[in-house]
N, C-alpha and C positions, 0 to 999 in steps of 0.2 A: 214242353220237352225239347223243341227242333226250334232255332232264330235261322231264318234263313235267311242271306243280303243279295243283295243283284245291283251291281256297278254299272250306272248308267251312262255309255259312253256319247257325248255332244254327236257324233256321224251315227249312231244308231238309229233310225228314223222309229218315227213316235209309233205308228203303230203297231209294228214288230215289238216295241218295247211293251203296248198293250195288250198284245197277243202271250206275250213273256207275263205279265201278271195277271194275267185270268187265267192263265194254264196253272199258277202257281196256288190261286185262290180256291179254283177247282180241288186239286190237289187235295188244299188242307182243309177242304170242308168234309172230305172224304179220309184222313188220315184215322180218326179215331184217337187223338190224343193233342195239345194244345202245337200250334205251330207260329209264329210272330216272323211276320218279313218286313226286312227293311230293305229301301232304294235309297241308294247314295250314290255321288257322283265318284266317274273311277275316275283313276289317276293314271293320265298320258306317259306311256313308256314304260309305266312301275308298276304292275300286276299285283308284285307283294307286298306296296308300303296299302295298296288300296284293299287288297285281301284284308291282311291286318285289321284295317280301318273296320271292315263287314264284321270280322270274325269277334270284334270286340264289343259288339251292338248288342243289346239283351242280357239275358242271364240263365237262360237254359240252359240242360247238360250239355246236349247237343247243336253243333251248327254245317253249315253246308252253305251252299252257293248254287247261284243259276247264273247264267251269261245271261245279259238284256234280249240276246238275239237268237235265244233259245225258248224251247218250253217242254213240259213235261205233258205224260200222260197222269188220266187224272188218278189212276191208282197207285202212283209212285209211292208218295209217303204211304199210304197204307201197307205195301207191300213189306215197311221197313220196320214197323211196329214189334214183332216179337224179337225181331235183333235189339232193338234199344229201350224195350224192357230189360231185358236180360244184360245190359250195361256193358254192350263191348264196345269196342274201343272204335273201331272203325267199321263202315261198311257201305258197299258201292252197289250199282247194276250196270246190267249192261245201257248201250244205246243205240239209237240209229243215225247213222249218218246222212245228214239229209242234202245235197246239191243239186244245182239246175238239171244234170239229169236224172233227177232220180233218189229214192233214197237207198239207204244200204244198212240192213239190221247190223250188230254189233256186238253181240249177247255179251263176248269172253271181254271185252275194254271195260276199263275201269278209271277211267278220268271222270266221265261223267255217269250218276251221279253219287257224288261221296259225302258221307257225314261222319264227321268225328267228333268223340268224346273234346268241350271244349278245355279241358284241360290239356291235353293232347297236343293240342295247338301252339299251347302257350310255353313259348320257350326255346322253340327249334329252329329258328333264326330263318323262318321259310319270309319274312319281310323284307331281307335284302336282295330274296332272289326279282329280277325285274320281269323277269319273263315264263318260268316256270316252277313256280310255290308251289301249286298243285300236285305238280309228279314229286314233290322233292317230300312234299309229307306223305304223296303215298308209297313213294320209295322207301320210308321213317318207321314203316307198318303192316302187318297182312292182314286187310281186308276182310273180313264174311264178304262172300259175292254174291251176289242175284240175279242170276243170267239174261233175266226180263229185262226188256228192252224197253224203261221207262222215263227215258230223256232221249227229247229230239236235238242233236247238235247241228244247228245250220251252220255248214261249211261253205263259208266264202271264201277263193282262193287271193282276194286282194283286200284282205283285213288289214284293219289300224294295226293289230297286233302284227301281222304277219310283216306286216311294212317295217314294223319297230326294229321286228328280228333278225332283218337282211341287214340294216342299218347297223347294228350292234355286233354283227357274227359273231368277233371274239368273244364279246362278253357272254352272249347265247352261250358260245362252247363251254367257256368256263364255268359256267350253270349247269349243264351236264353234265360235265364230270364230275358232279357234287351229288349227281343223282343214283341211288343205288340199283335202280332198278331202268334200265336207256327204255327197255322196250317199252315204259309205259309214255312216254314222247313219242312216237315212232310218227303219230300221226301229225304232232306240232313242227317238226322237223323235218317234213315231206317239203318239197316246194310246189310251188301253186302250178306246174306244168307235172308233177309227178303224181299230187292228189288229184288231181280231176280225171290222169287217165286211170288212177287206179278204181276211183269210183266208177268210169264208163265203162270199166274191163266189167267190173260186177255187176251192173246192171244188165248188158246188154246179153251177159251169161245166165242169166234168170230164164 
């Protein structure tokens, strides 16, 4: 029912990346219906010709994504079972935000994690975007939401990605302004001295 891909980027170090695939294994040993994941390598600077590449792997209805430098909790996919019987179209949970100080739940965010119908996919021209494919299909749709906080997003504030997107500014802008929905970027669009204090503001408020 669910192809999920994971872009395996060359700076990812391997065991993060191992940690990333027993999280995902866990997952679907526990989902209650068939899950297929593939690892391919991503593609430097281009987010969406490599999304693309994941999202065309398999043949189930449904597909979805994990970052390399990510993992789930292991009841994620099971929590998403009666949405994708029921054949909708999109649907996300919440996350936790995880950095060096600390992590930071995230119930109401919906970047991560999403699965959509793959037909859905196919045809929205979310492959030229280089840096933000993700918001621009879930900007495309509304969501069922799962307020469970069932994907861990490790937030590094000196990412390949994040390097790409200082490097490209205009192009980043013009990518947003394509996106229907800004506030679901709010966090890719932070810079690396605005995220970390906003994370240290929450934790230390705990």
């Amino acid at each position: 029912m669910l192809d999920v891909h994971v872009l395996v980027m060359a700076y990812t170090p391997a065991e993060i990346v191992a940690q990333c695939r027993a999280s995902i294994e866990a997952s679907a040993a526990q989902a209650g219906y068939p899950v297929a994941v593939h690892f391919l390598p991503g593609v430097v600077g281009h987010l969406g010709r490599a999304r693309a590449n994941g999202y065309a792997m398999g043949s189930y209805p449904y597909v979805t994504h994990v970052d390399d430098d990510d993992w789930l909790e292991p009841e994620a996919f099971a929590a998403l079972a009666d949405f994708l019987a029921n054949g909708v179209e999109a649907v996300t949970t919440g996350e936790n935000h995880v950095h060096a100080a600390g992590t930071v739940p995230a119930p109401e965010s919906r970047h991560h994690l999403a699965v959509f119908r793959r037909e859905f996919v196919q045809g929205l021209g979310y492959a030229s975007f280089r840096f933000y494919p993700d918001q621009y299909l879930l900007s495309m749709c509304e969501p069922f939401h799962v307020p469970a906080c069932l994907y861990n997003h490790r937030i590094d504030t000196n990412s390949g990605s994040r390097r790409q997107r200082r490097a490209n500014a205009g192009a980043a802008r013009r990518e947003l302004a394509a996106i229907r929905r800004p506030d679901l970027a709010v966090l890719e669009t932070a810079s690396p001295a605005e995220l970390a204090a906003a994370i240290d503001r929450e934790v230390r408020s705990r």
